[in-house]
C-alpha positions as CSV (number, residue, x, y, z in Angstrom):
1,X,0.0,0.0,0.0
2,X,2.8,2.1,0.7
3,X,4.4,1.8,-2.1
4,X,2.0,2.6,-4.1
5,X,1.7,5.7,-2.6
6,X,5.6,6.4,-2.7
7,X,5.1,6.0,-6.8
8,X,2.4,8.4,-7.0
9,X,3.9,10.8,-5.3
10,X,7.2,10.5,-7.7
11,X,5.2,10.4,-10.9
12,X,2.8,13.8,-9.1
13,X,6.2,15.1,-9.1
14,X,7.5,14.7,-12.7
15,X,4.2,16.6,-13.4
16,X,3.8,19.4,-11.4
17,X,5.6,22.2,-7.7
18,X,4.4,25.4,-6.0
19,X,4.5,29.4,-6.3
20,X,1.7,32.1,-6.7
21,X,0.7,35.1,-4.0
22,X,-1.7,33.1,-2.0
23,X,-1.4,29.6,-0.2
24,X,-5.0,28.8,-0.3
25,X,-4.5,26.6,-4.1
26,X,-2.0,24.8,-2.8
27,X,-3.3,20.7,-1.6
28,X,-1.3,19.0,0.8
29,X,-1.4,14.9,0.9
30,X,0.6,12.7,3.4
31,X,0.9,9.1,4.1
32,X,2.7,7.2,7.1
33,X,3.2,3.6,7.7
34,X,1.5,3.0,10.7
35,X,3.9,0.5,11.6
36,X,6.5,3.1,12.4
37,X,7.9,4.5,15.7
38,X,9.0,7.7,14.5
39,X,10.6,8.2,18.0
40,X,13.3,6.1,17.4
41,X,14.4,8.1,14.1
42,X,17.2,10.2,15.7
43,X,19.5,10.9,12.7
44,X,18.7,11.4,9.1
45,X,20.8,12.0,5.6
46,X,20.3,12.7,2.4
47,X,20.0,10.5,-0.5
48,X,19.3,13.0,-3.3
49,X,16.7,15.3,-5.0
50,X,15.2,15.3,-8.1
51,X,13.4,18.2,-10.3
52,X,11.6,18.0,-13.2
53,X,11.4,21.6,-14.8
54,X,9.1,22.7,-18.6
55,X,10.2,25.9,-18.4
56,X,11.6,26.8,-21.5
57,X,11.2,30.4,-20.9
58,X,12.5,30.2,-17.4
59,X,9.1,31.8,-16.2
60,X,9.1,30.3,-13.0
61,X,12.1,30.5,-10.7
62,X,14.0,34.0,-10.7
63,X,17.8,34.3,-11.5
64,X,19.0,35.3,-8.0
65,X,16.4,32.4,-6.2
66,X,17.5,28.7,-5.7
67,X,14.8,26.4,-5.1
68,X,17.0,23.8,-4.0
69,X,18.3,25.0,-1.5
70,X,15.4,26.7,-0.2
71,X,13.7,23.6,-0.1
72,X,16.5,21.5,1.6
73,X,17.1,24.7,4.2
74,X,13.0,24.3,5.3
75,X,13.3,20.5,5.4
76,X,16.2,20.6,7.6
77,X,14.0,23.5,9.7
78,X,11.6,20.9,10.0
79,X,13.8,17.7,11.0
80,X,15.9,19.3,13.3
81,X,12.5,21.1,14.6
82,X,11.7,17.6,15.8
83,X,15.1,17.0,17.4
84,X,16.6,14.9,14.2
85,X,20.2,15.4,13.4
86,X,21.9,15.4,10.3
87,X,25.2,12.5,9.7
88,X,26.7,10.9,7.2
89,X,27.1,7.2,8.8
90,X,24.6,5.0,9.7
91,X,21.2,7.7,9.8
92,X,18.5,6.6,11.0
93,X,16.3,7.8,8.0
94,X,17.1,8.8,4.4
95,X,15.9,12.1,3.3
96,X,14.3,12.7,-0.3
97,X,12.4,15.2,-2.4
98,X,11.0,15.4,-5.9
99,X,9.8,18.5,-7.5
100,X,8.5,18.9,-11.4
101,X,6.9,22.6,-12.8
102,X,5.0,22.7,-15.6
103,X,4.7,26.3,-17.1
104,X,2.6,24.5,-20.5
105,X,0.2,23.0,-19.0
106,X,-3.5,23.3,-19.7
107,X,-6.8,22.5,-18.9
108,X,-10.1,23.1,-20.1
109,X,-12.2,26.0,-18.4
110,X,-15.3,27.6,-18.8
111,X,-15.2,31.0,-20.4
112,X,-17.1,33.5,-18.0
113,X,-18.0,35.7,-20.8
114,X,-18.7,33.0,-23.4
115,X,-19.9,30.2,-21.5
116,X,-18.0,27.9,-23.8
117,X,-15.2,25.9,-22.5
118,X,-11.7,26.8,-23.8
119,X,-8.1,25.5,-23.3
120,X,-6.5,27.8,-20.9
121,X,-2.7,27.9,-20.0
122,X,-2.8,26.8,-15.9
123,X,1.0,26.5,-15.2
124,X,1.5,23.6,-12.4
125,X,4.1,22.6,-10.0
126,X,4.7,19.6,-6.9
127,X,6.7,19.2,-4.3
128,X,6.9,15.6,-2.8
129,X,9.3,14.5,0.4
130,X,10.2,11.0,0.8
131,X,11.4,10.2,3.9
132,X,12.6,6.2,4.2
133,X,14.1,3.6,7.1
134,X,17.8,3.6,6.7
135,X,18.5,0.0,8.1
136,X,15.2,-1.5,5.4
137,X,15.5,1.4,2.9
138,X,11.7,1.8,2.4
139,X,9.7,4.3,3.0
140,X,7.9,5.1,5.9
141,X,6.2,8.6,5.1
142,X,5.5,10.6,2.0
143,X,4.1,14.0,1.8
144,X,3.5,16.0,-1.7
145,X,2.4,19.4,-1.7
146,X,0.6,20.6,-5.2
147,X,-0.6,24.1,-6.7
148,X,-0.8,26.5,-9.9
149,X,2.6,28.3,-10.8
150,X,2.4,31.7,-11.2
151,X,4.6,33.3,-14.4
152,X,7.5,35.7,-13.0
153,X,7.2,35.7,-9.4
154,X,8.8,37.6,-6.8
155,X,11.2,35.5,-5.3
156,X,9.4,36.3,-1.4
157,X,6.2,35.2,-2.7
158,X,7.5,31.6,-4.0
159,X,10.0,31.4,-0.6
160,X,6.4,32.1,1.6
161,X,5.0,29.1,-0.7
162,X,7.7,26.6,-0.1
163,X,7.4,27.3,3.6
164,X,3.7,27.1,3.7
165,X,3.9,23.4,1.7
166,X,6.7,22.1,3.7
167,X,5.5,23.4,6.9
168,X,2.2,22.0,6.5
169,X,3.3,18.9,5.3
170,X,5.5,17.9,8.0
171,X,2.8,19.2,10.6
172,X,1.0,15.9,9.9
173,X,4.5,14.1,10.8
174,X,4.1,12.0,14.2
175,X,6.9,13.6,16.4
């Protein structure tokens, strides 16, 4: 069941990731194996990221903002939040995230004017966090944060996003 999960959440993220003015678009989904005792996780590393970007026009993310790092800066927040600690040998749990933006995509709306439906441009972006057992190497909880993408953004606006998705999704994270 998990699993399944885990591979939704990777192929959400090769589709869409987060940034417009308001937080209220942005769905939040988590899943846990209820078989884990996250109390015992004490340490944690990483084992990678992975983005997915159509952007050919680079509307999304600004020159002088990395969304890398700002993501692995807010997980961290968020582990160490709940008294993890970051090592290289032996961790306790492995640490991954997936994000994918889509600045082509479309869907079909209703035109208020017309009342005709009409392909409209609706640019869309995920974020998904893996986190997995280090001794069994599967996963254990998944969260994945998804919203619309807003064309040039300020990079404030998308750094309040990120926080907001992240903060959120970790909130349903058994301490």
């Amino acid at each position: 069941m998990f699993s399944k999960f885990y591979a939704c959440c990777l192929s959400l993220s090769l589709l869409v990731g987060c940034a417009s003015p308001v937080t209220s678009d942005i769905k939040i989904e988590t899943e846990i194996n209820p078989k884990v005792d996250f109390a015992a996780y004490k340490t944690y590393s990483w084992i990678g990221t992975a983005a997915i970007v159509n952007d050919p026009e680079g509307r999304w993310e600004p020159p002088a903002f990395d969304a890398d790092a700002e993501i692995t800066f807010l997980i961290n927040r968020e582990l160490r939040a709940r008294g993890m600690v970051e090592t290289r040998i032996n961790p306790d749990m492995l640490v991954f995230y997936g994000a994918g933006i889509d600045m082509e995509s479309v869907e079909i709306k209703i035109d208020p004017a017309t009342d005709l439906e009409q392909l409209v441009n609706v640019p869309k972006g995920a974020l998904t966090v893996i986190l997995i057992d280090g001794e069994s190497e599967l996963a254990i909880w998944g969260g994945a944060a998804a919203a619309e993408v807003k064309q040039d953004p300020d990079p404030e606006v998308i750094r309040k996003r990120l926080a907001f998705a992240i903060e959120k999704m970790f909130a349903r994270l058994p301490k």
